[in-house]
C-alpha positions as CSV (number, residue, x, y, z in Angstrom):
1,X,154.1,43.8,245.1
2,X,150.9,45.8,244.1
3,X,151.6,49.4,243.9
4,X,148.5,49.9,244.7
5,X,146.9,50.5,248.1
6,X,143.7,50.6,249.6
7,X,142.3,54.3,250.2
8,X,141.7,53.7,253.7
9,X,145.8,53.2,254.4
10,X,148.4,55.4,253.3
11,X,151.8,54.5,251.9
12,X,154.4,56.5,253.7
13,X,158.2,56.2,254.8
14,X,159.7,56.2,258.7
15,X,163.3,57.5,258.9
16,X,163.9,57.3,262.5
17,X,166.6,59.8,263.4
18,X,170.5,58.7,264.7
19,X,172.7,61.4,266.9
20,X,170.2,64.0,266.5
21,X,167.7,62.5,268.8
22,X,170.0,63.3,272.0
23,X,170.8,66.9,270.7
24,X,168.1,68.7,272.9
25,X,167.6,72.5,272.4
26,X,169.6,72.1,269.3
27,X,167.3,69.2,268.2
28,X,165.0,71.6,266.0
29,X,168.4,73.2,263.6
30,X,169.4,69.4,263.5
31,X,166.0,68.2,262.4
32,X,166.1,70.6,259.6
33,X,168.9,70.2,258.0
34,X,168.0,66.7,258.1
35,X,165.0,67.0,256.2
36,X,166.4,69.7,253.5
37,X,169.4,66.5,252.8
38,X,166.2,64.2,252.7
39,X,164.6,66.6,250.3
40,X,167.8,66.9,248.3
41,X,168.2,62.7,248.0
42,X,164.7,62.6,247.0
43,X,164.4,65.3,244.7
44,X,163.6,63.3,241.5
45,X,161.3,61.2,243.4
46,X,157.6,61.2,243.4
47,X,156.8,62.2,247.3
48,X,155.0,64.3,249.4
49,X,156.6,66.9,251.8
50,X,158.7,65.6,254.2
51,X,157.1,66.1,257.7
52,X,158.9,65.9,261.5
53,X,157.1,63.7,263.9
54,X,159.0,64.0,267.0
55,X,162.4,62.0,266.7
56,X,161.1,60.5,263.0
57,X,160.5,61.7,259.3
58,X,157.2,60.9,257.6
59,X,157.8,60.8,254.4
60,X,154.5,60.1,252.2
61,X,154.7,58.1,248.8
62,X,152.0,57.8,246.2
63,X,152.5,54.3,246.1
64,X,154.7,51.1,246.2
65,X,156.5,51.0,243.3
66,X,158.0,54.1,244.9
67,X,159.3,52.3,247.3
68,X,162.9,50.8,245.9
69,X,164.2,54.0,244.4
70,X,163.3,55.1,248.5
71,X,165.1,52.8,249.9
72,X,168.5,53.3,248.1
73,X,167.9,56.9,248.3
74,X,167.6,57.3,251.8
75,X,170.8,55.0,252.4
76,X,173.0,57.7,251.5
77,X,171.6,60.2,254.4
78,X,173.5,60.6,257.2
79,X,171.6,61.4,260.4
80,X,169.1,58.4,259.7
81,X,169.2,55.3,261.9
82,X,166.6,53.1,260.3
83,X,163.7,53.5,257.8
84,X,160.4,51.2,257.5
85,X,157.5,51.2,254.8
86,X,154.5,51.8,256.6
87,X,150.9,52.8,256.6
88,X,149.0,55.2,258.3
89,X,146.2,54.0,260.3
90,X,143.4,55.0,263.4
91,X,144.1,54.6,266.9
92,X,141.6,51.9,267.7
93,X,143.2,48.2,267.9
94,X,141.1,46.9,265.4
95,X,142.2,49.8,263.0
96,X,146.2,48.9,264.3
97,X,145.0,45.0,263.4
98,X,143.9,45.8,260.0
99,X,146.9,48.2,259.3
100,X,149.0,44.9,259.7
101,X,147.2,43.0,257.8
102,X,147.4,44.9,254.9
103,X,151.0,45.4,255.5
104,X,151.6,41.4,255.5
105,X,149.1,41.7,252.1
106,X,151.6,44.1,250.4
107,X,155.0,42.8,251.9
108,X,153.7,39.3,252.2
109,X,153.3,36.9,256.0
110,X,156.3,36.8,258.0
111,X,159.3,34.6,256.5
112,X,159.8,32.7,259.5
113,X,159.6,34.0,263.3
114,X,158.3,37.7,263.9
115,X,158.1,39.7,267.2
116,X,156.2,42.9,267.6
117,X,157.7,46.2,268.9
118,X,155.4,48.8,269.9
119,X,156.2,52.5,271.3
120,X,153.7,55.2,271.9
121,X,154.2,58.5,272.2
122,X,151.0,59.2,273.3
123,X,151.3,58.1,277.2
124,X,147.8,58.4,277.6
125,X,146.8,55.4,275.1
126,X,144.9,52.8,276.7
127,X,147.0,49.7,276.6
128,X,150.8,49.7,277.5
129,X,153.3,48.8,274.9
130,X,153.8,45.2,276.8
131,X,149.9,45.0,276.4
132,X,149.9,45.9,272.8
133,X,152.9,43.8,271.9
134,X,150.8,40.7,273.5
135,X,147.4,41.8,271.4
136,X,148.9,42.7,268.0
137,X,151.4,39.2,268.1
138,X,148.5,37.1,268.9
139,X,146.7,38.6,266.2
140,X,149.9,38.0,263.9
141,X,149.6,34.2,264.7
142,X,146.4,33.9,264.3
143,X,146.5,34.8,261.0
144,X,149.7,33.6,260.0
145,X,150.5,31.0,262.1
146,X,154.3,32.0,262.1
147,X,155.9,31.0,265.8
148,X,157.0,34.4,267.6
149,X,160.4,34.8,268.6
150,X,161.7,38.2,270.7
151,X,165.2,37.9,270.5
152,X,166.3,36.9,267.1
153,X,163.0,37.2,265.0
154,X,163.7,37.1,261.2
155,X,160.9,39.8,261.0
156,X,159.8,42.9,263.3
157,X,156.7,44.2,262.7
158,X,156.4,47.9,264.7
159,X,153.8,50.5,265.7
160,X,154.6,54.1,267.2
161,X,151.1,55.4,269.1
162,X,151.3,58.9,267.7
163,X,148.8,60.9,269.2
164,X,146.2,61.2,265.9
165,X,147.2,57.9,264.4
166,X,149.3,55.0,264.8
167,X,151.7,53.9,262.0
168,X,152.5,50.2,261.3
169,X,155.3,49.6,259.7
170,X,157.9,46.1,258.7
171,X,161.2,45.2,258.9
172,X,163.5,47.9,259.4
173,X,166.2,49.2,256.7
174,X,169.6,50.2,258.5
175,X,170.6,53.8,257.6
176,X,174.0,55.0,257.6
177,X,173.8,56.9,261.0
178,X,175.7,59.5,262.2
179,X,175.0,63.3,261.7
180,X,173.2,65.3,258.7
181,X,175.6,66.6,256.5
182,X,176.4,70.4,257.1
183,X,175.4,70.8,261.1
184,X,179.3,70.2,261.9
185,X,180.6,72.8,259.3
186,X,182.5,72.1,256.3
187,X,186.5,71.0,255.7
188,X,188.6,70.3,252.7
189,X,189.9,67.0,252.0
190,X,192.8,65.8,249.8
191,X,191.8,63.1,247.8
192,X,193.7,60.7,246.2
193,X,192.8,57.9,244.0
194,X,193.3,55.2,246.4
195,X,191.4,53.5,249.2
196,X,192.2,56.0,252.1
197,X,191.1,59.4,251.1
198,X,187.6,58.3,250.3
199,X,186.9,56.9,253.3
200,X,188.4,59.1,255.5
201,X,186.0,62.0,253.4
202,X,183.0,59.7,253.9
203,X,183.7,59.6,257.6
204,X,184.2,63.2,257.7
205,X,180.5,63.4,256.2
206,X,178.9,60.8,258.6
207,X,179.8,63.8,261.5
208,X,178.1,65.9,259.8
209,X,180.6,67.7,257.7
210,X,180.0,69.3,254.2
211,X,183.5,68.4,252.5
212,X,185.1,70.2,249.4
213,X,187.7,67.5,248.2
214,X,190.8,68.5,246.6
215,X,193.0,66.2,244.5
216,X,196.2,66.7,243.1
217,X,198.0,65.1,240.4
218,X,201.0,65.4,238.1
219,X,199.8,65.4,234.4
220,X,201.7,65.4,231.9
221,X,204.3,64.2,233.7
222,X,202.2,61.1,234.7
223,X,199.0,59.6,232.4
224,X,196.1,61.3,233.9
225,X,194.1,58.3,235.3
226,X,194.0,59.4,238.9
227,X,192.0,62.4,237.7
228,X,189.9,60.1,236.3
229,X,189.2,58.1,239.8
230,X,188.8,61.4,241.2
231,X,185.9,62.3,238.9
232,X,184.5,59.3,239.6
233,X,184.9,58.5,243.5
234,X,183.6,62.5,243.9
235,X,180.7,61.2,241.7
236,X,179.7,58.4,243.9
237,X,180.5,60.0,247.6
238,X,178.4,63.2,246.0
239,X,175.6,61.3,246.8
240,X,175.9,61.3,250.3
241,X,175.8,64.9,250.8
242,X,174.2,67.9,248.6
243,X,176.4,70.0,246.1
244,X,179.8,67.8,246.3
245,X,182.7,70.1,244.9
246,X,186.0,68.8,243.9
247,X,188.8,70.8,243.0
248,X,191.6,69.6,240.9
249,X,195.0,71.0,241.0
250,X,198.0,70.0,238.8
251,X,201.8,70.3,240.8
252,X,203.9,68.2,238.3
253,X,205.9,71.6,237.3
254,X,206.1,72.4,241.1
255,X,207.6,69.0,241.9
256,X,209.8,69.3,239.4
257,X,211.1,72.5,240.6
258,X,211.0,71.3,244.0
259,X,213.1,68.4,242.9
260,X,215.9,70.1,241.1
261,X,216.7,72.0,244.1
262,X,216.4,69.8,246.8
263,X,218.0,66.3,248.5
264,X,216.4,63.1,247.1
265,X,215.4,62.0,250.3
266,X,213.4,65.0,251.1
267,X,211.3,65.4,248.3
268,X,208.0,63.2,249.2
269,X,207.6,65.9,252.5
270,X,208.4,68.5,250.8
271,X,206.0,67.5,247.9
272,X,203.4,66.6,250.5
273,X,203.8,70.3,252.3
274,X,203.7,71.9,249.3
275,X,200.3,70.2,249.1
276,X,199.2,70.9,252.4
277,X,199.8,74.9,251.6
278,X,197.5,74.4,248.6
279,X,194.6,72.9,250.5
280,X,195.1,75.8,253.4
281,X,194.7,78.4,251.0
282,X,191.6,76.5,249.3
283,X,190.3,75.9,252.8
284,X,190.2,79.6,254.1
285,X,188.6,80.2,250.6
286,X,186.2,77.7,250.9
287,X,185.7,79.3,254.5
288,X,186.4,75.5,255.7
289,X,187.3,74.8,259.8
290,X,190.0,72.1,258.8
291,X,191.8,70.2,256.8
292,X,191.5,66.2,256.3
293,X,193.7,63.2,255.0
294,X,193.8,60.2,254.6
295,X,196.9,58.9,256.5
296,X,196.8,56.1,258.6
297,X,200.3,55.7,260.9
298,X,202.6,53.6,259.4
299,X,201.6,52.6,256.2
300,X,203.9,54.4,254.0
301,X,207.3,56.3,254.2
302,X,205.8,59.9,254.6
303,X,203.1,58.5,257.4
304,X,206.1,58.3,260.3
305,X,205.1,60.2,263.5
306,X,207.9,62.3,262.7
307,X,206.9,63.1,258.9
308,X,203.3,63.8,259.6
309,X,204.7,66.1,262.3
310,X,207.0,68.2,259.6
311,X,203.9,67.7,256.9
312,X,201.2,69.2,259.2
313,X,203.6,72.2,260.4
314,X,202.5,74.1,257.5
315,X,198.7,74.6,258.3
316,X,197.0,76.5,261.1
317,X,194.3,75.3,260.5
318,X,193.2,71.8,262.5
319,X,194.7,68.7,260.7
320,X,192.2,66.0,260.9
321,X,193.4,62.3,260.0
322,X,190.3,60.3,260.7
323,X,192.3,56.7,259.5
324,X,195.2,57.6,261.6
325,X,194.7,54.0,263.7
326,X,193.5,52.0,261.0
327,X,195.5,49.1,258.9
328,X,194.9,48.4,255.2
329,X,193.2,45.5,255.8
330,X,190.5,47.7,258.0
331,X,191.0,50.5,255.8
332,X,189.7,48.3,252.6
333,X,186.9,46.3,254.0
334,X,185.1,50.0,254.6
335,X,185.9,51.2,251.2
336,X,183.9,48.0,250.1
337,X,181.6,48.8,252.2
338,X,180.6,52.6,250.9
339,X,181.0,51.6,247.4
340,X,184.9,53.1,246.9
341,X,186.8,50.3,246.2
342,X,186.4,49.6,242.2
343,X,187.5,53.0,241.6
344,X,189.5,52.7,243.8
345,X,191.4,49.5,242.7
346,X,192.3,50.9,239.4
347,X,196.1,51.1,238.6
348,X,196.9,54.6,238.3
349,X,200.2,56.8,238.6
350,X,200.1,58.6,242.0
351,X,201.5,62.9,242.0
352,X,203.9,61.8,244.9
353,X,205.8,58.5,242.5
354,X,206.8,61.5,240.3
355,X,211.1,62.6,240.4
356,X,210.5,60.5,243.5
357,X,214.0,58.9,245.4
358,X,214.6,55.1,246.2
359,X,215.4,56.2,249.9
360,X,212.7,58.5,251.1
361,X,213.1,59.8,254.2
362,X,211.0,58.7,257.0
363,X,212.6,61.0,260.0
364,X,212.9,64.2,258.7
365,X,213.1,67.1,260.9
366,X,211.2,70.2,260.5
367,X,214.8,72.0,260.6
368,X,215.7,70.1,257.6
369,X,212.7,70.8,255.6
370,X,212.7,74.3,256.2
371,X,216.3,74.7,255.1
372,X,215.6,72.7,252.1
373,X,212.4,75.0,251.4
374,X,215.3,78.1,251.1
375,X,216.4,76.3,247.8
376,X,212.9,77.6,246.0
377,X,209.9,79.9,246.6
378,X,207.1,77.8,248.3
379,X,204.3,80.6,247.9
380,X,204.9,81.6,243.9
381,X,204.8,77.4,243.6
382,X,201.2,77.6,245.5
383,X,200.0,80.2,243.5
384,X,201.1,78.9,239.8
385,X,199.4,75.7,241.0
386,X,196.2,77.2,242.1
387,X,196.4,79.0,239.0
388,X,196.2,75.9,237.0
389,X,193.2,74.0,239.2
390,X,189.6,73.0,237.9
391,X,186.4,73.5,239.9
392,X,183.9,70.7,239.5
393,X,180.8,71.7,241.4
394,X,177.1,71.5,239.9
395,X,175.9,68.0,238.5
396,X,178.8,65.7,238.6
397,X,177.4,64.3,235.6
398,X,178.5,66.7,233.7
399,X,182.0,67.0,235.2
400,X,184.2,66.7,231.9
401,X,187.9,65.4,233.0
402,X,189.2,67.0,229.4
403,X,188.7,70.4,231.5
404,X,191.6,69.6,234.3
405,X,193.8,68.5,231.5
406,X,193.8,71.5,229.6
407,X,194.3,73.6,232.5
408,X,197.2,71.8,233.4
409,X,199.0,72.4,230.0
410,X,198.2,75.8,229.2
């Protein structure tokens, strides 16, 4: 592909917006932060400014070898539907005609069947949408002589009727959808090194919520690979939302305290409130609405009805578990999906397997974990535990792991 275009056409990018389109009054905040999380995924990419045309964003390239680094670029915004390469052309038909062709120049003819979809935003345009369809496809044939297909087409060619141009554009490249990043608030998520946590903090981002992600592990009780996998699946989601921050806080001592003085079968929920306190207090620090996990109903021991009932008494803040219906099989095929699962997969020693019993129990009552709490002082436990943590914020390739494992040893 040339990257070079003829003066007369100009390279530019089509992000055609998701939820945002139907947010009316609100439309213009939405838009916004929209374009500042385009601006932020294309930072180190040569482009013009970003412009709002209606429902879409125009985003201007200085030419085509721009294009890939684009494309994976704007895959990681939420809040986009769909995004086309397209050039700028006049209003007249014949302009419209020769805007295709060098389209089909640069991207090369249709690859089999091809419809046209047209839209105009400017009512008053002489010829309908139908009638442009019918002109441009004929047009498309004639030069091609690719057969036209309108309900399963391996290529869509599309032009929006603007009301000072018309852009022509090719096949569409889903986007994730969903809502910008940052228009639904921010929450704190714990994250684990498994498959769960990730997702349910990606999902959290796709309605539009700035996450700070908290894991928490046991080193030096345990080898400290899940801090590792946290480093690294806060690396990757970081790139689906400006200025990820994780925070990593070491409870091995806690556990161990909480351990000594309580029942065996006790300890994961009382291991996994003690956790829950921690991310309440980073939460209202963070000035986050809520907090997330990553449970899913069943799966586990501490994921009973009754357990998640005890775990989630200790927050008042809302406790958000966005995998709650989901099986592992479900769970797993999204974690492929967002690019989670290789980190993921990696064997590591989870904070909860530590001074942990054969029997867990998987009914406790909120009576029993209170009384059991009496044994040791839950608040001094949260705050010699926050007193350990490392903040990662900034570039997260910088993020050194040595950092977290020093702070838990001093």
């Amino acid at each position: 592909m040339n990257g070079r275009v003829d003066s007369g056409y100009k390279p530019i990018v089509v992000a055609r917006v998701h939820e945002v389109a139907l947010k009316g009054a609100n439309r213009p905040w939405f838009m916004h932060t929209l374009v500042q999380n385009v601006e932020h995924a294309l930072r180190d990419v040569p482009h013009e400014r970003v412009r709002v045309r209606n429902t879409r964003l125009v985003i201007p390239i200085p030419g085509l070898e721009t294009w890939p680094t684009v494309r994976e670029r704007l895959s990681w915004v939420f809040g986009v539907a769909n995004f086309s390469l397209a050039l700028e052309t006049g209003l007249r038909q014949e302009e419209i005609q020769a805007g295709l062709a060098k389209l089909m120049e640069l991207l090369g003819p249709p690859s089999g069947s091809y419809r046209v979809r047209a839209k105009r935003t400017n009512k008053s345009y002489p010829l309908t949408s139908p009638e442009l369809e019918r002109e441009l496809g004929q047009f498309i044939k004639d030069r091609t002589g690719a057969p036209v297909n309108l309900t399963e087409p391996d290529v869509t060619y599309q032009v929006e009727i603007l009301y000072d141009r018309a852009l022509v554009s090719g096949e569409a490249v889903k986007g994730p959808g969903g809502l910008p990043v940052g228009v639904s608030g921010r929450v704190v998520v714990l994250l684990s090194g498994g498959f769960d946590s990730p997702v349910a903090a990606y999902r959290m981002m796709k309605r539009g919520c700035f996450v700070t992600l908290v894991h928490f592990h046991a080193y030096p009780y345990v080898r400290p690979i899940s801090i590792e996998k946290a480093v690294e699946i806060a690396r990757h989601l970081g790139r689906y939302q400006p200025g990820v921050r994780l925070i990593v806080v070491p409870i091995g001592d806690a556990q161990r305290e909480i351990a000594l003085a309580s029942q065996p079968a006790l300890r994961v929920v009382l291991y996994r409130r003690l956790m829950m306190r921690i991310a309440t207090a980073i939460a209202y620090e963070q000035g986050a609405g809520a907090v997330v996990t990553g449970e899913s109903l069943g799966q586990v021991s501490s994921q009973t009805l009754e357990n998640m009932r005890v775990i989630g008494a200790v927050t008042d803040l809302p406790l958000l578990r966005p995998l709650v219906g989901f099986n592992k099989d479900e769970i797993l095929g999204e974690a492929i999906q967002i690019g989670t699962e290789p980190i993921s997969r990696v064997p590591d020693d989870d904070c909860c397997t530590v001074f942990i019993p054969r029997h867990p129990a998987t009914h406790a009552t909120l009576a029993q974990a209170e009384e059991a709490e009496q044994a040791f002082d839950s608040q001094a436990l949260v705050a010699s535990s926050l007193a350990q943590r490392t903040d990662y914020q900034g570039d997260p390739a910088t993020w050194d792991v040595t950092l977290a494992l020093a702070a838990a040893t001093r």
